[in-house]
C-alpha positions as CSV (number, residue, x, y, z in Angstrom):
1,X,28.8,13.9,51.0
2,X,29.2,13.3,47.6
3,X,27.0,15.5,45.0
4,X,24.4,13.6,42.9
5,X,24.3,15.3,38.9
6,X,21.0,15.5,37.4
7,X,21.4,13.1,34.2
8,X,20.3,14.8,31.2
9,X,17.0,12.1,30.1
10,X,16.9,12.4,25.9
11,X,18.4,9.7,23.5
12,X,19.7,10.9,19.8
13,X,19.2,8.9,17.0
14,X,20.9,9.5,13.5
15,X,19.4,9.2,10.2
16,X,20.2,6.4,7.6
17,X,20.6,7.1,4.1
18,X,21.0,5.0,1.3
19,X,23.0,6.8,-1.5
20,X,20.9,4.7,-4.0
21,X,17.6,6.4,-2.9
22,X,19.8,9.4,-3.3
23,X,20.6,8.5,-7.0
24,X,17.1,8.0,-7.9
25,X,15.7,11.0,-6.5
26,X,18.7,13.1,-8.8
27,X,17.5,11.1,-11.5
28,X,13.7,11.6,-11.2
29,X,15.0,15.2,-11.5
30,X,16.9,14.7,-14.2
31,X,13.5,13.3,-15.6
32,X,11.9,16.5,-14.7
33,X,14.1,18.9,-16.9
34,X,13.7,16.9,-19.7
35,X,10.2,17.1,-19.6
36,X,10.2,20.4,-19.2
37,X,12.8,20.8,-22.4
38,X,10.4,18.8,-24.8
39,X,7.7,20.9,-23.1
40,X,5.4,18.3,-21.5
41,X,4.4,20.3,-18.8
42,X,2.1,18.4,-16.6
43,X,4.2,15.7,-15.7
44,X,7.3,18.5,-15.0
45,X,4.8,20.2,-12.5
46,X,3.6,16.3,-11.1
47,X,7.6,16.0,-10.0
48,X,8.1,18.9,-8.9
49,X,4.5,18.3,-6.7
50,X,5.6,15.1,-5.6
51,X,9.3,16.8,-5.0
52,X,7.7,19.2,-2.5
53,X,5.9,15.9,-0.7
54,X,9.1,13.6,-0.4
55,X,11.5,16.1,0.2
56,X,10.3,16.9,3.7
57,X,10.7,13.2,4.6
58,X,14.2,12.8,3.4
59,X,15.4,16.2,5.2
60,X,16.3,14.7,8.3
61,X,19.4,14.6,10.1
62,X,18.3,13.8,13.5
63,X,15.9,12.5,16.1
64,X,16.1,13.5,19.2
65,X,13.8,11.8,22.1
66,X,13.3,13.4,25.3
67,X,10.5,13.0,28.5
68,X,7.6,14.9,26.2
69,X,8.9,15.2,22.8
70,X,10.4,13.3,20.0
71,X,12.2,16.2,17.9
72,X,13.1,15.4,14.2
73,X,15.8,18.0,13.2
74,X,15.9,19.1,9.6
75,X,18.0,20.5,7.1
76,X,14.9,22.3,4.4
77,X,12.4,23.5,6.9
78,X,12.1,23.7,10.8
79,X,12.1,20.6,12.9
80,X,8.9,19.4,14.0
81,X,8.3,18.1,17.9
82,X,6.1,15.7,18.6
83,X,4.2,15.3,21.9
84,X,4.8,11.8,23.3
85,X,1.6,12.0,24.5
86,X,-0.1,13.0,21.0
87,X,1.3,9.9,19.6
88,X,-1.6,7.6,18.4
89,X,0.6,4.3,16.0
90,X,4.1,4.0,15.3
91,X,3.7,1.0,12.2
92,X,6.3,-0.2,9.7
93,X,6.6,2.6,6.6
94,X,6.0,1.2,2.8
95,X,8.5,3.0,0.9
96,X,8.5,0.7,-2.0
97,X,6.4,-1.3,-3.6
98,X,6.9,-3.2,-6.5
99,X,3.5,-4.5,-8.4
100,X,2.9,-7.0,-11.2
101,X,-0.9,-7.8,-12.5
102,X,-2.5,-6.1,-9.4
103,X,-0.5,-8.4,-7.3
104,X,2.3,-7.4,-4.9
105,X,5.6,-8.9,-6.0
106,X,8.1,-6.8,-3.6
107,X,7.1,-4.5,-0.9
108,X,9.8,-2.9,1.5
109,X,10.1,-0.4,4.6
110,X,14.1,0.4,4.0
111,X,13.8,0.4,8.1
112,X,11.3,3.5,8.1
113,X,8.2,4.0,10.5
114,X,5.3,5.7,9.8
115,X,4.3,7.8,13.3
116,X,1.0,9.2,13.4
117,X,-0.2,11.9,16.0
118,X,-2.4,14.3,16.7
119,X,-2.3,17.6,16.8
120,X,-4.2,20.5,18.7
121,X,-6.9,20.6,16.4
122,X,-7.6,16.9,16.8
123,X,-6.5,16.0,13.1
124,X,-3.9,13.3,12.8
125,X,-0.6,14.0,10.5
126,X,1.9,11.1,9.9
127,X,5.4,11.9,9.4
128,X,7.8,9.1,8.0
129,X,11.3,8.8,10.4
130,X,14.3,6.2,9.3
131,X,16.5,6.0,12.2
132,X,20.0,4.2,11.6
133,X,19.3,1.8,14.8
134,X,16.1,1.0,14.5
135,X,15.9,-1.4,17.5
136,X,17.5,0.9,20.0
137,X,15.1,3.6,18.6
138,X,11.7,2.0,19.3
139,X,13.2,0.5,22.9
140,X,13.7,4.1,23.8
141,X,10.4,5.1,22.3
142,X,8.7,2.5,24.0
143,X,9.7,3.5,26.9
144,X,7.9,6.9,26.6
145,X,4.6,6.1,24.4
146,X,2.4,3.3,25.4
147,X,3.2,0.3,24.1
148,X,0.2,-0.4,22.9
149,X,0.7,2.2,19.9
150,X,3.6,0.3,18.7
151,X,2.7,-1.3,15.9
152,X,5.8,-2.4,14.3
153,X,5.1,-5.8,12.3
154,X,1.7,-6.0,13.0
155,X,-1.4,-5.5,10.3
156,X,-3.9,-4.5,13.0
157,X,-4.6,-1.0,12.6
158,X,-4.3,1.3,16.3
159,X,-7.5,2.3,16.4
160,X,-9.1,-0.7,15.9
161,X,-6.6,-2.2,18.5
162,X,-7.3,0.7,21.5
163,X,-11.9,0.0,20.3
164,X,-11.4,-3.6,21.6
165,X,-10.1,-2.9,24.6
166,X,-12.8,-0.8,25.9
């Protein structure tokens, strides 16, 4: 009789970079010292603020999706797991936008999502992935969240989404 393994159930996505997102973030901070050389102060400690906020987000090197969690592995601070189940909308990320006279002219995601979820204490927290395969990453997601939280190229917000079907 032959002996049936127990398949390991978790997919691993990599990360995609872009080394021009890369460039500007080195030059923002090349920004920063000069501020802080001619001694204008507050918008040294604004970059280094907003430094603290992006950085986070551009730490990753992995997500890893298994039966309860989706892990994001990173290189700055300790990974963060995310309950499946906690998972309230995965939507399309804005990551740049472009504006001219208070209209839009370009807006783009770059291929990131925006996942929302919440946590123990019933607050939501968002956290901002860009897997490199961004299909095969929200079939396997999808076919661990409800699909109904899956938002991806759709304006409807979640919560207004799950109010009309009760």
């Amino acid at each position: 009789m032959e002996k049936i393994k127990n398949p390991i159930n978790f997919a691993e996505f990599k990360v995609k970079r872009r080394w021009w997102m890369w460039a500007v973030f080195i030059l923002w901070n090349i920004l920063a010292i000069r501020f802080y050389l001619t001694k204008v102060y507050i918008f040294f400690i604004v970059i280094l603020i907003s430094d603290m906020i992006i950085l986070p987000d551009a730490s990753h090197f992995r997500y890893v999706i298994n039966d309860k969690f989706l892990e994001v592995k990173c290189i700055v601070y300790p990974g963060v797991d995310i309950l499946l189940s906690s998972i309230t909308a995965v939507q399309n990320a804005t990551v740049m936008t472009f504006r001219g006279a208070g209209v839009k002219i370009y807006e783009d995601s770059f291929g990131a999502y925006k996942i929302t979820y919440s946590e123990r204490n019933g607050r939501f927290k968002n956290i901002i992935i860009t897997p490199k395969n961004n299909k095969k990453f929200i079939e396997e997601l999808g076919l661990r969240v409800d699909k109904n939280v899956i938002l991806i190229d759709n304006t409807e917000s979640a919560f207004k989404k799950k109010k009309d079907q009760k």
